[in-house]
C-alpha positions as CSV (number, residue, x, y, z in Angstrom):
1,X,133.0,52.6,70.6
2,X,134.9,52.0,73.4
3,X,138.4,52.6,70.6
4,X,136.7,55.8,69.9
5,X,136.3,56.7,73.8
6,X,140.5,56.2,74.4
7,X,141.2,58.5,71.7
8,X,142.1,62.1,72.4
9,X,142.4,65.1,69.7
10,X,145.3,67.9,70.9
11,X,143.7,71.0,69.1
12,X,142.3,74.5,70.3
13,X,139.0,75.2,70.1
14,X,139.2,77.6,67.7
15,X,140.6,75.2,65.1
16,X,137.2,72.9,65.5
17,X,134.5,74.9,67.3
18,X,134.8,78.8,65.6
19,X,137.6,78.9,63.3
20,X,135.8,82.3,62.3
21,X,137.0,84.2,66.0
22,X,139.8,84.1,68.2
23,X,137.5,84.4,71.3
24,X,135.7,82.2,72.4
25,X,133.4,84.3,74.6
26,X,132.7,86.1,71.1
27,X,131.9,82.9,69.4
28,X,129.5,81.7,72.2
29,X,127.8,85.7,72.4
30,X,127.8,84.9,68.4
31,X,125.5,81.9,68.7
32,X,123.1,83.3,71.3
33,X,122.4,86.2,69.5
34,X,121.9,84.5,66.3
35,X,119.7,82.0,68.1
36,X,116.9,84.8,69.3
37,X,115.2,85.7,66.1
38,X,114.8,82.3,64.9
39,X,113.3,81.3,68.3
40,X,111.0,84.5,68.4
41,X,109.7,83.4,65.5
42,X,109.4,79.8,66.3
43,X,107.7,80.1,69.5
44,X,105.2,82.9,68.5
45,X,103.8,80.2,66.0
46,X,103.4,77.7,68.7
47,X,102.6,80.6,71.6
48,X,100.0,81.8,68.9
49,X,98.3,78.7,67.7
50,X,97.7,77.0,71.5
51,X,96.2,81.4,71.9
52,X,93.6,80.2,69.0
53,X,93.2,76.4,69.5
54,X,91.2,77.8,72.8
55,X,88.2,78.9,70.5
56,X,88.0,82.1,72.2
57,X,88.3,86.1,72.2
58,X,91.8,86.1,74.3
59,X,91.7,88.4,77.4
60,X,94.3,90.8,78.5
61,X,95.5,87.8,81.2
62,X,95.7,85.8,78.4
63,X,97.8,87.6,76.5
64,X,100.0,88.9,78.8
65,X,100.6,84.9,79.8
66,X,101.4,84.5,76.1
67,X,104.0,87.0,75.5
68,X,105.7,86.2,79.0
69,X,105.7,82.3,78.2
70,X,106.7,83.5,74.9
71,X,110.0,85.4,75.8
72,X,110.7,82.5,78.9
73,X,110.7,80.0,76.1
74,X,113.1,82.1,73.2
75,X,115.5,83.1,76.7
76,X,115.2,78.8,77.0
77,X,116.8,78.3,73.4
78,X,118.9,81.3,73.0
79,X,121.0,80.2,76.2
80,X,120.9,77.0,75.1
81,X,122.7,77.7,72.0
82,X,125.2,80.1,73.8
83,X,126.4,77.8,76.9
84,X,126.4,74.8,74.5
85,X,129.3,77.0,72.8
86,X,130.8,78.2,75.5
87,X,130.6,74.6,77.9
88,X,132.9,73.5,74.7
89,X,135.4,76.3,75.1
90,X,135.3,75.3,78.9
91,X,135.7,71.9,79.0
92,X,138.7,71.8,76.6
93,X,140.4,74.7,78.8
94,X,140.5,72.1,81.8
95,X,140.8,69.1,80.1
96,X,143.5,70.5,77.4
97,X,142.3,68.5,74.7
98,X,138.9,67.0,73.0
99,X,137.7,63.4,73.6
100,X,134.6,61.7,71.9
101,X,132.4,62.6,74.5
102,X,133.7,66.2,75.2
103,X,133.4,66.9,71.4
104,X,130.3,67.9,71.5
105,X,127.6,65.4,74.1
106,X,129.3,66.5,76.8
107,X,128.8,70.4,76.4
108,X,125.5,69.6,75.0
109,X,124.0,67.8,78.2
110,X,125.3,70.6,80.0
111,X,123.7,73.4,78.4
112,X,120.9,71.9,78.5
113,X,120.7,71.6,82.4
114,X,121.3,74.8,82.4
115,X,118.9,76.5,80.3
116,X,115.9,73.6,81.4
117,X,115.3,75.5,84.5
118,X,114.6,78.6,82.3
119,X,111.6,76.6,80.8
120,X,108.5,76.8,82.2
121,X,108.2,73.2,84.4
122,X,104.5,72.7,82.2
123,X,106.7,72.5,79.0
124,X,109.1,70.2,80.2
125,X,107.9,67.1,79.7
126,X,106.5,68.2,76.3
127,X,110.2,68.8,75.7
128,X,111.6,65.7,77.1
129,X,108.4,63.7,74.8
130,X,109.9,65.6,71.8
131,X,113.4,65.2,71.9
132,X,113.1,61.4,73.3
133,X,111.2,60.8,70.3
134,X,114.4,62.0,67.8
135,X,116.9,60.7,70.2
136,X,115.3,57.5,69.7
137,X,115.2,57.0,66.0
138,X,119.0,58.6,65.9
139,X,119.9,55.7,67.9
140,X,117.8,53.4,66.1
141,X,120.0,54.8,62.7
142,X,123.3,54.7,64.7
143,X,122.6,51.3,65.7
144,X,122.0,50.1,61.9
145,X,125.1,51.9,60.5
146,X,127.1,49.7,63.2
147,X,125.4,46.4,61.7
148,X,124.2,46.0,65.4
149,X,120.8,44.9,64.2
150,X,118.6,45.2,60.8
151,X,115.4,47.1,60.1
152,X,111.8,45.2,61.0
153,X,109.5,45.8,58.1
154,X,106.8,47.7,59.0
155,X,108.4,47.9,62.6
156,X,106.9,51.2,63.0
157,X,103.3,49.6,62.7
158,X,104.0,47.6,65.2
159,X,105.1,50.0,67.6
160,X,102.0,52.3,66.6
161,X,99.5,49.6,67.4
162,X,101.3,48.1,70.3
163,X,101.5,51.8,72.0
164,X,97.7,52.6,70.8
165,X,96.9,49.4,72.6
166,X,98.3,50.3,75.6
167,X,96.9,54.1,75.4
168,X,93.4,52.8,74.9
169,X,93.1,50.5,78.2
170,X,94.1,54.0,80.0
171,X,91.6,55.7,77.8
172,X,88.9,52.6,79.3
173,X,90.4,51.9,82.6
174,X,91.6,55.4,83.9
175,X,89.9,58.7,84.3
176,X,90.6,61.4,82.4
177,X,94.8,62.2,83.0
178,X,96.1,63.2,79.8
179,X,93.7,66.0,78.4
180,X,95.1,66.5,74.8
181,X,95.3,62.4,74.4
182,X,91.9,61.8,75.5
183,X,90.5,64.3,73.3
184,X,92.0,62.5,70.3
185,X,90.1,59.8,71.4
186,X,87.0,61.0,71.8
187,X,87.0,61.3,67.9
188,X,88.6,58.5,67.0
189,X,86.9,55.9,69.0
190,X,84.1,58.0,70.6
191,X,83.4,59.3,73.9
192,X,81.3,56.1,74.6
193,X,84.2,54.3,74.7
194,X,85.9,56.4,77.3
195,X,86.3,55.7,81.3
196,X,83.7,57.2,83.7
197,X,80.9,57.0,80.6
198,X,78.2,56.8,83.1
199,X,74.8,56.1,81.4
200,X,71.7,54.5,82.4
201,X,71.7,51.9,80.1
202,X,67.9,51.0,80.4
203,X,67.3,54.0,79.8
204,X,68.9,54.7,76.9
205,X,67.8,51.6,75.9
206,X,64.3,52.8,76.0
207,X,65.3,56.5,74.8
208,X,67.1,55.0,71.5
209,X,64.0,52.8,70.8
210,X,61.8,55.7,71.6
211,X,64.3,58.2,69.5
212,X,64.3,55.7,66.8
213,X,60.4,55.3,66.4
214,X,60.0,59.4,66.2
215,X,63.2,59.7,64.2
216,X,61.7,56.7,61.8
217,X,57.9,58.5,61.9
218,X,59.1,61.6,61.0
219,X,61.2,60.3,58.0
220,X,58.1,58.5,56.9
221,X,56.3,62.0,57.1
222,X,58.8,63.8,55.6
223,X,59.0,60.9,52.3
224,X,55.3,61.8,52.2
225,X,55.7,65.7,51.6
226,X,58.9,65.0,49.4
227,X,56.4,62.6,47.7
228,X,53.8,65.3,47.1
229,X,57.0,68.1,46.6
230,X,58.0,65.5,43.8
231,X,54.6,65.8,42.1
232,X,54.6,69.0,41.7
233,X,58.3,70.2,41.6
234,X,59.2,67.1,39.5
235,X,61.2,69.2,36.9
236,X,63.3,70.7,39.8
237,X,64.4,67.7,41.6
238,X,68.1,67.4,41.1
239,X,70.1,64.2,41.4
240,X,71.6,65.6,45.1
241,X,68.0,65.4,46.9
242,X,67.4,62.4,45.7
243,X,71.0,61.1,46.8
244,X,70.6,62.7,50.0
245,X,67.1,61.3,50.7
246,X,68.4,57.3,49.8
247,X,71.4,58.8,52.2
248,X,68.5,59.9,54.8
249,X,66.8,56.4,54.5
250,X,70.2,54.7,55.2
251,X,71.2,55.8,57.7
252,X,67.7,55.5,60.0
253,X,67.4,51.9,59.0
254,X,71.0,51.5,60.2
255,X,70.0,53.4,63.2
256,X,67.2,51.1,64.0
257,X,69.5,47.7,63.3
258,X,69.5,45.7,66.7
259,X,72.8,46.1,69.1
260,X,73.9,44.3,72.3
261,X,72.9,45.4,75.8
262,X,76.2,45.9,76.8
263,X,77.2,48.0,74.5
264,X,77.2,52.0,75.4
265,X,76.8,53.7,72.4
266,X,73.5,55.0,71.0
267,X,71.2,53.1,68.3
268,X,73.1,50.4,66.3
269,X,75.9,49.0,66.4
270,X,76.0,49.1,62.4
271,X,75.4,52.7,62.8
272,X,77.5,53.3,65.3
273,X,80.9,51.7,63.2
274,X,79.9,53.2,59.9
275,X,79.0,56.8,61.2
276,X,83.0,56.5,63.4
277,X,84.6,55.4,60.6
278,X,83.4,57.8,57.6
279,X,83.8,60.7,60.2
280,X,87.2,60.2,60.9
281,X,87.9,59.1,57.2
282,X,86.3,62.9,56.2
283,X,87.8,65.0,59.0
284,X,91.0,63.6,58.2
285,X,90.7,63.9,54.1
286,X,89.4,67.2,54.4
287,X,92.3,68.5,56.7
288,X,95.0,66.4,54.1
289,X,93.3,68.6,51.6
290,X,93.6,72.0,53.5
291,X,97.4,71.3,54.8
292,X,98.3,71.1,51.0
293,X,96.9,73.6,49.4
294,X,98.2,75.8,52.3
295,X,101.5,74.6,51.7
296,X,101.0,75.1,48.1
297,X,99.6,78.5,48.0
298,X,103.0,80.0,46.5
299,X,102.6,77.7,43.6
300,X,99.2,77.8,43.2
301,X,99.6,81.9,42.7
302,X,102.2,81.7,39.5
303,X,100.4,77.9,38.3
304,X,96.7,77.8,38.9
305,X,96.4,74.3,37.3
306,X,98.5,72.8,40.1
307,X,95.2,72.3,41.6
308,X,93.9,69.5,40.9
309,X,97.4,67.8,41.3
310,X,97.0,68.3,44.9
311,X,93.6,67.6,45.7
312,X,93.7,64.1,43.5
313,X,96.9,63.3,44.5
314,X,96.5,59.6,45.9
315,X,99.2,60.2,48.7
316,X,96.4,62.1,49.9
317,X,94.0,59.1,51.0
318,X,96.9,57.7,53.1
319,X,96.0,59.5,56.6
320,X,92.4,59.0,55.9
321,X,92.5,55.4,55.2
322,X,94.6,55.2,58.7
323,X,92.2,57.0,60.7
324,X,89.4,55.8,59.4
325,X,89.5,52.6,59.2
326,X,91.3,52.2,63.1
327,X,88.2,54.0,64.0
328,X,86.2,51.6,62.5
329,X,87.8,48.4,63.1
330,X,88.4,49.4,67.1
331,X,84.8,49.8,67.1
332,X,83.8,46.7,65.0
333,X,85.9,44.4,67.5
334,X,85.1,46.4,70.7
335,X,80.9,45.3,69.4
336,X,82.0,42.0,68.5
337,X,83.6,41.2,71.8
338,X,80.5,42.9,73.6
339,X,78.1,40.8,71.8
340,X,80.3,37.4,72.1
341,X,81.4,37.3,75.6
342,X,77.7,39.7,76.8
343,X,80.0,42.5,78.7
344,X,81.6,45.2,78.1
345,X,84.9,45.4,79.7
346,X,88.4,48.0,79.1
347,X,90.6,44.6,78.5
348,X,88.2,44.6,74.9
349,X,90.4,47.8,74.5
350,X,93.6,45.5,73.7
351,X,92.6,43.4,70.9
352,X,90.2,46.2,69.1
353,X,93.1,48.8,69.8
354,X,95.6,46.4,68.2
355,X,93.8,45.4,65.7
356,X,92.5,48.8,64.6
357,X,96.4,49.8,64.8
358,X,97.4,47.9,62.0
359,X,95.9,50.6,59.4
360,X,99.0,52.4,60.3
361,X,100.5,50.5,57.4
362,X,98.9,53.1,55.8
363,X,100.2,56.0,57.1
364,X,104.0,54.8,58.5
365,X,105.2,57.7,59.9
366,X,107.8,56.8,62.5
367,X,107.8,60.4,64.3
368,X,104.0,59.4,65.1
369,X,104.6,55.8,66.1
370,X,107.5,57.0,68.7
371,X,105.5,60.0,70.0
372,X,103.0,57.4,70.6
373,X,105.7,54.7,72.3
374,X,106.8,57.2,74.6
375,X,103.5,58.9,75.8
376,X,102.8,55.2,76.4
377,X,105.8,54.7,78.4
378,X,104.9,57.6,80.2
379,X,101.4,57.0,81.2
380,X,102.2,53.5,82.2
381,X,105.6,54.7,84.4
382,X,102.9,57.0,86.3
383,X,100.5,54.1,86.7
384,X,103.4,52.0,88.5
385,X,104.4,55.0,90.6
386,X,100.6,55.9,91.6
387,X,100.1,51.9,92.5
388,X,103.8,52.3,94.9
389,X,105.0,50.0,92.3
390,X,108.1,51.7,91.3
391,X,109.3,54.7,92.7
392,X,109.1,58.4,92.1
393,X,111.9,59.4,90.1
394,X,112.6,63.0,90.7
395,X,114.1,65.3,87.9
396,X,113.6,62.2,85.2
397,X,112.1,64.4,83.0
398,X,114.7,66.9,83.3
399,X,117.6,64.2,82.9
400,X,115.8,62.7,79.8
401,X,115.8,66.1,78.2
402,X,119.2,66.6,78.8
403,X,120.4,62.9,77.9
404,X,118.3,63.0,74.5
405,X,119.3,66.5,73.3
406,X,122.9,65.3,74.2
407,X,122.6,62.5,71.7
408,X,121.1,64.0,69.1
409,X,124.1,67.0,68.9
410,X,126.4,64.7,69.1
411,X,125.4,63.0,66.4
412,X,124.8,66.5,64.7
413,X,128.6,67.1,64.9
414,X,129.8,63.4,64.7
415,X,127.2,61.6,62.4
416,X,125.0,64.5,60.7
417,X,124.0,61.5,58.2
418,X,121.9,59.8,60.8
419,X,119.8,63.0,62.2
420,X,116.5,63.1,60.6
421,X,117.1,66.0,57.8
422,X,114.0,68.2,59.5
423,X,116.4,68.6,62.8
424,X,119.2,69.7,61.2
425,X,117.8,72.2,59.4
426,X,116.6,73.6,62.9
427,X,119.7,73.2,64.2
428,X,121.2,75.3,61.0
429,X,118.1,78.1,61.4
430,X,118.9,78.4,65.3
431,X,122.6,78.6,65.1
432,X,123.3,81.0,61.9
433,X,124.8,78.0,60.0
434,X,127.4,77.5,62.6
435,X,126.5,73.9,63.1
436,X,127.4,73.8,59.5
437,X,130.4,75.6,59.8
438,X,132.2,73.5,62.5
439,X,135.3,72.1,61.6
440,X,135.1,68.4,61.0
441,X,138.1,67.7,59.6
442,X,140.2,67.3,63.1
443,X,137.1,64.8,64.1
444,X,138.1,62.3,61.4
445,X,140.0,60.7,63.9
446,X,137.2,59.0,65.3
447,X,136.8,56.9,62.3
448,X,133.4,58.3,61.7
449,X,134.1,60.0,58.7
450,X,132.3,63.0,59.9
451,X,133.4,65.3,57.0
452,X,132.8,63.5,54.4
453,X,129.1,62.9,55.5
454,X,128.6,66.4,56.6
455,X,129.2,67.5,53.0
456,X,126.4,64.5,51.7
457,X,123.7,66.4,54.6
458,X,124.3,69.6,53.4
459,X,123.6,68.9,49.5
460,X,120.9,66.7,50.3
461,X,118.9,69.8,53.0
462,X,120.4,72.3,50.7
463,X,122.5,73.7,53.6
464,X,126.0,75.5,53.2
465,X,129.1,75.9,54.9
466,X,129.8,78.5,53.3
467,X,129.0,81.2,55.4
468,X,131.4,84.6,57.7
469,X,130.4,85.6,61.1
470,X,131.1,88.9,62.3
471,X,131.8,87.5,65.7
């Protein structure tokens, strides 16, 4: 790297950044208005799904907030794109020539600056959380490709249930901070489990017990009429009622199984695991189910057959098996620990929510495990500044944002190959193809071999080069 850094490339702009104009104000006008359908559309999908996630008839307030955050957030990215063209026009005007960092992080880092303040300050660290998490795999890649260091086997399950650990003592130690996370929790590893639970637990001692008896009276009054509805509607019992009645009888013996004092939750502790665990396991099946026949609806509509592909496909159990069993097994160990040491205490919230992190094997998606390391990071950063542990950084999250989106264009420019293939093709939609288009071949000096990669991205996202620009 620091070879690379000494190195300077004598060319004009035009010959690397838009070999399609001869002005650069043009070229930069180019991008930006490119960039504003594509973010229209992108931001009305996110603008329009947080408008329905709030389970209600939107006002005129409402909607007027949606269109204005909606048209803040397209001017954000638009002018992003154009002052990331134009800061590399500028910088090689005073500098006369292009370095490794001017190339492209440089401009980057400060278009960014400059079209962060245009964001709303809410969305920031939202931003910040999302290209942090890219930044950080890129560098991960970049660090592998320089034989720096090799890959940990099922390193992202580590970092999942070491972040989940961490996330989970807040979730039992802190009051409610982090609305979105917490709410995650709540179905995962129930609201029981959750800081500031207050419950009277003599009481609800007495009102399970109580709840129980009437609960186990009135399925022993309602196996008498089924008895008597079986006498005389034998021929119309159907092999469902009687699967949902030995269902029925399940689950209230379960209920009435013994639990520990300590523990919060409602009627067993058997119950209490099973009923988590086979929740989480449907909700998440049933969603797997919907997201692919969603995304398969156009090939559904010319092959109908396709169906049952998609709903048997066993790729399909891999998000359930992950959330459903970490639901289970925090729950299992949270009782366990309960029973064995006769407390309940947020420290249980480390081994259960390690433990139950494991099932991420399952799953092993790295954009979830990072997300999850640096919401962590995060939360825990705040803790130390709220305890005058560490001290307030101002701007961080605006400096993260700026640093993160710097690395991950440069790498767009200089290593294409080691940008997750979902980014890239954003960075193509927003910018017309012009991130395509860029002249690599002056860039070679680096040693990077940045053309010859960029060609291996573009066949393997089905991307092109090939494309004219009017300006």
């Amino acid at each position: 790297m620091p070879a690379q850094l000494s190195k300077f490339i004598d060319v004009q702009c035009k010959e690397y950044s838009h070999h399609w104009t001869n002005s650069c104000v043009a070229a930069a006008a180019g991008l930006g208005i490119d960039a504003i359908p594509q973010c229209l559309k992108l931001y009305a999908t996110v603008y329009i799904a947080a408008l329905l996630m709030k389970g209600k008839i939107p006002s005129k307030e409402d909607i007027k907030k949606t269109i204005l955050g909606l048209l803040q957030s397209t001017a954000f990215l638009s002018w992003s794109g154009f002052s990331y063209s134009a800061f590399i026009c500028i910088l090689r005007r005073i500098l006369g020539n292009f370095n490794f960092l001017t190339v492209s992080f440089l401009p980057s880092f400060l278009s960014s600056l400059t079209a962060i303040v245009i964001e709303r300050p809410s969305r920031r660290p939202l931003l910040s959380l999302y290209v942090a998490n890219l930044a950080t795999e890129t560098l991960f890649r970049m660090g592998i490709a320089r034989g720096h260091y090799t890959p940990i086997p099922q390193g992202g399950t580590y970092i999942f249930a070491t972040s989940i650990t961490l996330l989970l003592y807040f979730y039992r130690s802190r009051p409610n901070k982090e609305p979105s996370m917490y709410r995650i929790f709540r179905i995962l590893v129930g609201k029981y489990e959750e800081c500031g639970y207050l419950v009277e637990k003599n009481n609800l001692h007495c009102d399970t017990q109580i709840c129980s008896a009437d609960e186990g009276s009135a399925s022993g009054s309602s196996i008498e009429k089924h008895g008597v509805n079986k006498k005389s509607h034998k021929k119309n019992l159907n092999i469902f009622m009687k699967s949902l009645k030995i269902y029925r009888k399940i689950i209230e013996r379960l209920k009435l199984q013994g639990k520990h004092s300590s523990c919060p939750h409602p009627f067993s502790c058997a119950h209490y695991i099973l009923k988590g665990g086979m929740e989480v396991f449907s909700y998440a099946l049933s969603a797997q189910l919907v997201i692919n026949l969603f995304f398969g609806m156009k090939k559904l509509l010319t092959k109908p057959p396709l169906i049952k592909s998609m709903i048997f496909k066993k790729n399909n159990l891999n998000l359930p098996i992950f959330l459903g069993g970490f639901a289970g097994l925090y729950r299992l160990v949270s009782c366990l620990l309960r029973r064995f040491l006769e407390k309940d205490s947020p420290y249980h919230a480390i081994p259960a929510g390690f433990i139950g992190g494991l099932t991420f094997m399952f799953y092993s998606n790295n954009t979830v495990a990072l997300y999850f390391m640096w919401k962590a990071l995060q939360l825990s950063w705040n803790d130390l500044v709220e305890k005058n542990i560490v001290p307030e950084i101002k701007w961080f999250v605006i400096f993260l944002y700026c640093f993160c989106t710097a690395i991950l264009f440069h790498a767009a420019i200089l290593e294409p190959q080691l940008l997750r293939s979902s980014y890239w093709k954003f960075l193509y939609a927003v910018s017309g193809g012009r991130i395509a288009v860029m002249s690599r071949v002056s860039l070679d000096a680096f040693g990077l071999e940045s053309t010859k990669h960029l060609a291996d991205v573009l066949r393997k996202t089905n991307t092109t080069d090939k494309k004219t620009f009017a300006f």
